[in-house]
C-alpha positions in Angstrom: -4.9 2.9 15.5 -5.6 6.7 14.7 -6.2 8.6 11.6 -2.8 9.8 9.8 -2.0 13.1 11.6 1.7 14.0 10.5 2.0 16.9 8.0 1.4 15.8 4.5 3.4 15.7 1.5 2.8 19.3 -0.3 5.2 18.2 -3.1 7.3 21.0 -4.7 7.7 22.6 -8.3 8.7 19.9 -11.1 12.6 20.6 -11.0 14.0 18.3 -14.1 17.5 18.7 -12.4 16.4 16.2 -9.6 14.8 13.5 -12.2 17.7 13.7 -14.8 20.3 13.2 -11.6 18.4 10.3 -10.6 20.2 6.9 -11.7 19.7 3.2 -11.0 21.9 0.1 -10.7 19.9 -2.7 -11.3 22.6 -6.0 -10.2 23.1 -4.0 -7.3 19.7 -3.7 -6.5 18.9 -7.2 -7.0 21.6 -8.5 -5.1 20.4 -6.5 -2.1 17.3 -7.8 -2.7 18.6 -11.5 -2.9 20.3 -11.0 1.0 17.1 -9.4 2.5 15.3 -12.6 3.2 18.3 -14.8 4.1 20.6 -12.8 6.2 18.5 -12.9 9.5 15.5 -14.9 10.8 12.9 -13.6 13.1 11.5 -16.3 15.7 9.1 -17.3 18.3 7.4 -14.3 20.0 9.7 -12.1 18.6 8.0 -13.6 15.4 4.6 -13.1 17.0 4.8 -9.5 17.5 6.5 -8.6 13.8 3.0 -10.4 12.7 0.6 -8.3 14.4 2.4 -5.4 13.9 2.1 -6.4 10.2 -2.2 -6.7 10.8 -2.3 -3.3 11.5 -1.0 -2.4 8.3 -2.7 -3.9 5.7 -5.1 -2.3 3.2 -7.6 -5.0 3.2 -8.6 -5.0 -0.6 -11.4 -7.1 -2.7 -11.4 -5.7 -6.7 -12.8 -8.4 -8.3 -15.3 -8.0 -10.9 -18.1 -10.3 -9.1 -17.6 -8.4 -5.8 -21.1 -7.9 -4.1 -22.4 -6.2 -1.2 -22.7 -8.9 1.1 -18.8 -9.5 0.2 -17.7 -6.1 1.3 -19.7 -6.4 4.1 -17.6 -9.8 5.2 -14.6 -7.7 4.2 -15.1 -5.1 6.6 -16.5 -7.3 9.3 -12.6 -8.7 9.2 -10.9 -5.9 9.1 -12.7 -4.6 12.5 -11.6 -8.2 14.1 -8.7 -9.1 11.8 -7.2 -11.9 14.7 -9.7 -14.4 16.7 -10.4 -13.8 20.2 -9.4 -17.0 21.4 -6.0 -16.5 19.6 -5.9 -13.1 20.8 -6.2 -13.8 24.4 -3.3 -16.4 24.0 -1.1 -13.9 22.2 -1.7 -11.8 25.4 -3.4 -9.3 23.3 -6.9 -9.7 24.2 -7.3 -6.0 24.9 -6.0 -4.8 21.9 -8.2 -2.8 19.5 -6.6 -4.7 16.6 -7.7 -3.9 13.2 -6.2 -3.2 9.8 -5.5 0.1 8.2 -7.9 0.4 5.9 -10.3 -1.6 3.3 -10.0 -0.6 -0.1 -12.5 -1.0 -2.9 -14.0 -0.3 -6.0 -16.4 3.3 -6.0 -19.0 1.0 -6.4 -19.1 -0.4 -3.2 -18.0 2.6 -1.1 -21.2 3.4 0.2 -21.6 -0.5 1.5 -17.9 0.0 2.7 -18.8 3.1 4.8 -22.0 2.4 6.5 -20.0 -0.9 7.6 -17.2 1.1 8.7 -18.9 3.7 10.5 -17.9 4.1 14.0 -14.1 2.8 13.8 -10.6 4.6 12.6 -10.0 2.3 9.7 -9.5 4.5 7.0 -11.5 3.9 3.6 -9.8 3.7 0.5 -10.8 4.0 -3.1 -9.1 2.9 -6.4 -9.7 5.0 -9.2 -8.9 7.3 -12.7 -9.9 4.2 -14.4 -8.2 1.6 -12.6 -6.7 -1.2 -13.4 -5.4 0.6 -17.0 -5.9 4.1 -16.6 -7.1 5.1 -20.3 -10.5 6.7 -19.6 -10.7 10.7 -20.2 -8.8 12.7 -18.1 -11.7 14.7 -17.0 -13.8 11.6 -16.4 -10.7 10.6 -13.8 -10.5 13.4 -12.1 -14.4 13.2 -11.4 -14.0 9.5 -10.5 -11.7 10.9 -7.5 -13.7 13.2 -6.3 -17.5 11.1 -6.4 -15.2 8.6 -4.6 -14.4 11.5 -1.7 -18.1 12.8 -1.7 -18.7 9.1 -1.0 -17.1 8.7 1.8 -13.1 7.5 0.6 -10.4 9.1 2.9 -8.0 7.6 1.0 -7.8 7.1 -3.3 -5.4 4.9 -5.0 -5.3 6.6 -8.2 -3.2 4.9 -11.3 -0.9 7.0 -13.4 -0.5 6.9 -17.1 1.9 4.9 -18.0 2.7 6.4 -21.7 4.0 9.8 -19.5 6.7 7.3 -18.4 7.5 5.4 -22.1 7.8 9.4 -23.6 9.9 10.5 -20.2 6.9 13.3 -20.4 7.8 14.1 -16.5 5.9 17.7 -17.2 2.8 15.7 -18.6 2.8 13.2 -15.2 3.7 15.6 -12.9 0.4 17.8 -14.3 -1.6 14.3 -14.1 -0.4 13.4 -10.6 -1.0 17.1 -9.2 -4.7 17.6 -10.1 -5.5 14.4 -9.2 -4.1 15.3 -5.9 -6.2 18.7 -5.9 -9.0 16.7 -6.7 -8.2 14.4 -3.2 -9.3 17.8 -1.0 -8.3 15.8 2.3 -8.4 12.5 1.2 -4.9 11.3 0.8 -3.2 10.0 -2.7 -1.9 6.6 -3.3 -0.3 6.5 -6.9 -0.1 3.8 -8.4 3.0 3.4 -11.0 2.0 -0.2 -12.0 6.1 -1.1 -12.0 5.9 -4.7 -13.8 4.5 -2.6 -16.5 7.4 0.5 -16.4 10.1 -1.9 -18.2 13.5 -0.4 -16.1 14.2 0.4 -12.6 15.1 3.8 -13.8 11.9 4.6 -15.1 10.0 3.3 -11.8 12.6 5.4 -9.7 12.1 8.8 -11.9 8.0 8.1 -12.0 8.5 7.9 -8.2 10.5 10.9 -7.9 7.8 13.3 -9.8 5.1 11.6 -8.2 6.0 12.7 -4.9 6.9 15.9 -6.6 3.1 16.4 -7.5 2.1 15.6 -3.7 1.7 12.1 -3.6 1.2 10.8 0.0 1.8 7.6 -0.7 3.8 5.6 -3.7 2.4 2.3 -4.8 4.2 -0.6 -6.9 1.3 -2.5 -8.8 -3.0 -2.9 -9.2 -2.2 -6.5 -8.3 -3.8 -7.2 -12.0 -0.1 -6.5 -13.8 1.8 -9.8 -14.7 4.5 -8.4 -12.2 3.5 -6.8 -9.0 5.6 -5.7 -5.7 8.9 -7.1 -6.1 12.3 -6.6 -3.5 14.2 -4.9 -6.4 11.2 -2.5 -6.9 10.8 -1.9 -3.5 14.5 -1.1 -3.1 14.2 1.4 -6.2 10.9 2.9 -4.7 12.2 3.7 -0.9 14.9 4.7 -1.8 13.7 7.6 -4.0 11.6 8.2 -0.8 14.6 8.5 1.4 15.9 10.9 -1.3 12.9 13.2 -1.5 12.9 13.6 2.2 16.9 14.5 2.2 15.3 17.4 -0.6 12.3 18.5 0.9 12.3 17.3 4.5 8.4 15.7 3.6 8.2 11.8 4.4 6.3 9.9 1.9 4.6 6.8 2.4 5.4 3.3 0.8 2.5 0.6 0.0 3.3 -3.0 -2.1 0.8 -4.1 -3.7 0.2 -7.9 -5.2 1.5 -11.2 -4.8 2.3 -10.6 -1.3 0.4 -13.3 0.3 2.7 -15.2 2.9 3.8 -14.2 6.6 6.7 -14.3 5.3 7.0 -11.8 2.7 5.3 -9.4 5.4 8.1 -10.3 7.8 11.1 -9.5 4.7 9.2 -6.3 3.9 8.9 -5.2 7.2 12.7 -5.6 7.6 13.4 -3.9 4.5 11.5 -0.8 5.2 12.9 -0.6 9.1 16.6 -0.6 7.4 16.3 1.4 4.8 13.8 3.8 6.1 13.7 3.6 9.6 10.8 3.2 12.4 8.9 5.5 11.7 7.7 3.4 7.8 6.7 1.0 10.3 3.3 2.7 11.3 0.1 2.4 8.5 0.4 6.3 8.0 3.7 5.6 5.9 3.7 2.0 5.1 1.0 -0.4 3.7 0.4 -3.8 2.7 -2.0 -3.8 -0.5 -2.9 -8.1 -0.1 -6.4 -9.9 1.0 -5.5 -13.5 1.7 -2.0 -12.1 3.5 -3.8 -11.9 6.6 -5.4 -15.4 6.3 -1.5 -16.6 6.3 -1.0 -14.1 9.0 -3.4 -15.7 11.0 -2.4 -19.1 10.2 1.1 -18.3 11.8 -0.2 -17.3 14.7 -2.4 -19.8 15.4 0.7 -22.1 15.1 2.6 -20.5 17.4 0.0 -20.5 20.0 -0.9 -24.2 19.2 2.1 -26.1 17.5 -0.1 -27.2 14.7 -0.8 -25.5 11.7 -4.7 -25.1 10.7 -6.0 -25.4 7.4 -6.2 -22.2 5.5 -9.8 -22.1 4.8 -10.1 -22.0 8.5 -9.0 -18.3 7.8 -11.4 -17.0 5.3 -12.0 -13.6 5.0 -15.5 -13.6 5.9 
């Protein structure tokens, strides 16, 4: 895996044209949604090789409030050697530099995160501006980003304020989203919209729209602490308000779920979903992430049954 090197987002003037246009048909979108994991199936090795692909682009994340050192630590010795050897050789793979995209964690722990790191291409990411909720000062937010950067972040998932959204304020979010990204300097800009908290699919698709308008390089459905995180229907909304500000600008976006994505097989129907409505290029971690933690224990699990025939016991699969 390499660092991102395509040209980045460098969004475009708020044009209130694009957002008003923008409209959403939510049956339609959830019946899409309902075919996406039922109208093919992916098998054996063909199964195999959707998984690891799927290793390689996971944001391995720990945000809990007891996290310690020594957890981050395990966290990051994982991500470096995400698959076994044993199961790695069997898969015909024992070569492979296999690792995730990235390991994302509070500030806090950055600096335990990036002395573990050191040496590899697995990008460090940050959450921040007062995550989970977002309501600490502005100014304190934007100085949250850029500690986070001095300390070593490459990447910040930053969470937007949700009111902008309630008060269709695009001017207010659009302001938020765009110092935040000036604030980034290099690093590159996950927002988060926090969609089980947004109410509509038209809201999430117009937050999404001015989001990438402010130079998001990434669009992100939840915190994973929301009631409601990454659904189908939300995913639909989001990429496709991707593959609309592309068709305006010509800039790809990327695309990263975030919560209750824990099975193989959710990676397996979000991987198809992205390939058809985006195309191959959101298959690679610089425009598509998973946000997850025990994912790749279920990941693992898979594999190890289709090497074996028998299925292990998860706890066989910890994270450290």
């Amino acid at each position: 895996m390499t660092k991102q090197t395509m040209n980045r987002n460098p969004g475009t003037e708020l044009n209130l044209a694009w957002i008003n246009n923008i409209q959403t048909n939510t049956s339609a979108t959830e019946r899409r949604a309902a075919t996406l994991g039922t109208r093919r199936s992916i098998k054996k090795d063909h199964q195999a090789a959707w998984l690891i692909k799927a290793i390689g682009l996971i944001d391995l994340t720990t945000l809990a409030g007891d996290d310690t050192e020594q957890r981050v630590r395990r966290l990051c010795a994982k991500a470096k050697n995400p698959l076994r050897q044993d199961l790695k050789d069997a898969l015909g793979i024992g070569d492979m530099n296999l690792t995730t995209a990235a390991v994302c964690v509070y500030h806090d722990m950055l600096a335990t995160a990036h002395k573990a790191l050191e040496g590899t291409d697995i990008h460090l990411a940050a959450v921040s501006t007062g995550f989970p909720a977002g309501l600490t000062p502005h100014e304190l937010k934007v100085a949250e980003i850029k500690a986070s950067v001095a300390a070593g972040a490459d990447e910040i998932d930053v969470v937007i304020t949700r009111k902008h959204v309630f008060k269709q304020d695009w001017q207010a979010l659009y302001d938020e989203v765009k110092e935040y990204r000036e604030a980034c300097g290099g690093a590159h800009l996950k927002t988060i919209l926090a969609t089980g908290e947004l109410a509509t699919l038209r809201n999430v698709a117009k937050a999404s729209m001015v989001c990438m308008m402010a130079g998001a390089d990434f669009i992100k459905t939840s915190t994973g602490k929301e009631s409601v995180n990454a659904t189908l229907p939300v995913s639909l909304t989001m990429i496709r308000q991707i593959r609309n500000y592309l068709h305006l600008t010509g800039f790809k976006v990327g695309y990263k779920p975030a919560g209750g994505i824990s099975k193989a097989k959710d990676a397996l129907v979000y991987l198809s979903m992205m390939k058809e409505e985006l195309g191959n290029d959101w298959l690679e971690p610089e425009l598509f992430r998973f946000g997850a933690s025990s994912l790749l224990g279920d990941i693992e699990r898979q594999l190890e049954h289709h090497v074996t025939g028998h299925y292990s016991a998860a706890h066989r699969h910890a994270m450290g």
